[in-house]
N, C-alpha and C positions, 0 to 999 in steps of 0.2 A: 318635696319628694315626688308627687304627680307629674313636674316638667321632666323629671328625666324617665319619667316612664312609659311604656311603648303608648300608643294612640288610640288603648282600648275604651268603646265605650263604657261610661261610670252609671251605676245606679246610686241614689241617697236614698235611705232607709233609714225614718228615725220613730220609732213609736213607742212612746214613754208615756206613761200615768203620772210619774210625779215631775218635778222641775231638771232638766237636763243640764248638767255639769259645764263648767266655762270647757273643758277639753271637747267635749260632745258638738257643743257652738261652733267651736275654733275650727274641728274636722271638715261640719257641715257645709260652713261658711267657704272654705280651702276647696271642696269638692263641687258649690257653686260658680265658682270664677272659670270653670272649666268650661264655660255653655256651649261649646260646639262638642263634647262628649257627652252631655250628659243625657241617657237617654230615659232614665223614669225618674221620679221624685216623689218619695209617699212621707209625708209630714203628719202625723199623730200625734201632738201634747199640745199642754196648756197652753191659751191665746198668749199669756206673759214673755213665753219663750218663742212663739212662733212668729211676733210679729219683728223681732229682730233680724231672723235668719227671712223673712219673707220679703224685705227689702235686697237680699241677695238673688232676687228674683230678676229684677230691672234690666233686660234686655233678651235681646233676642235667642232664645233655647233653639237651634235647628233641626238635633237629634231625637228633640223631646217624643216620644210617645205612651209615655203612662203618666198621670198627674193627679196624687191625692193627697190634699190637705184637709185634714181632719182634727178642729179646735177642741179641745178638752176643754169646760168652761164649770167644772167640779171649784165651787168655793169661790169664785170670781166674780166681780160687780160689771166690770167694765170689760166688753167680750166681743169687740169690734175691731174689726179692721179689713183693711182691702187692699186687694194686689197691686205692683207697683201700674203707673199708667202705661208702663214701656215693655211689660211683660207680654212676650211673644212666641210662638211657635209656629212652625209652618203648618199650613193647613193642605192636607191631602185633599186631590180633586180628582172626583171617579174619572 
């Protein structure tokens, strides 16, 4: 649905308490392969569900200008992980 729609920049907005729905993933994931719209990303829930969508991170963001991932680690043993090595944004230079 995205390819045929006009070239407006996207925000992802996802901030859940509890474990987020295969449809919630599928959306997230669909509005990540966009990287040249996408211009903020705020990520909120549990590390179980973030680290899957966190590898649709892997290249280069251009538009990127807000970036907030925030691990929900309620009831969790194992609460690690880290960004892909290829995750990129342009860097403003005064």
């Amino acid at each position: 649905m995205l390819a045929h729609e006009p070239r407006l920049p996207l925000g992802v907005n996802c901030s859940c308490s509890g474990r987020i729905g295969a449809k919630e993933k599928r959306d997230i994931k669909l509005a990540l392969q966009y990287r040249d719209r996408v211009r903020s990303i705020w990520l909120e829930m549990l590390v179980q569900d973030m680290v899957s969508l966190i590898m649709g991170l892997d290249g280069e963001f251009p538009m990127l200008e807000h970036l907030g991932i925030l691990p929900s680690m309620s009831g969790q043993t194992d609460t690690s992980f880290t960004l892909p090595p290829k995750f990129q944004a342009l860097q403003e230079i005064p």
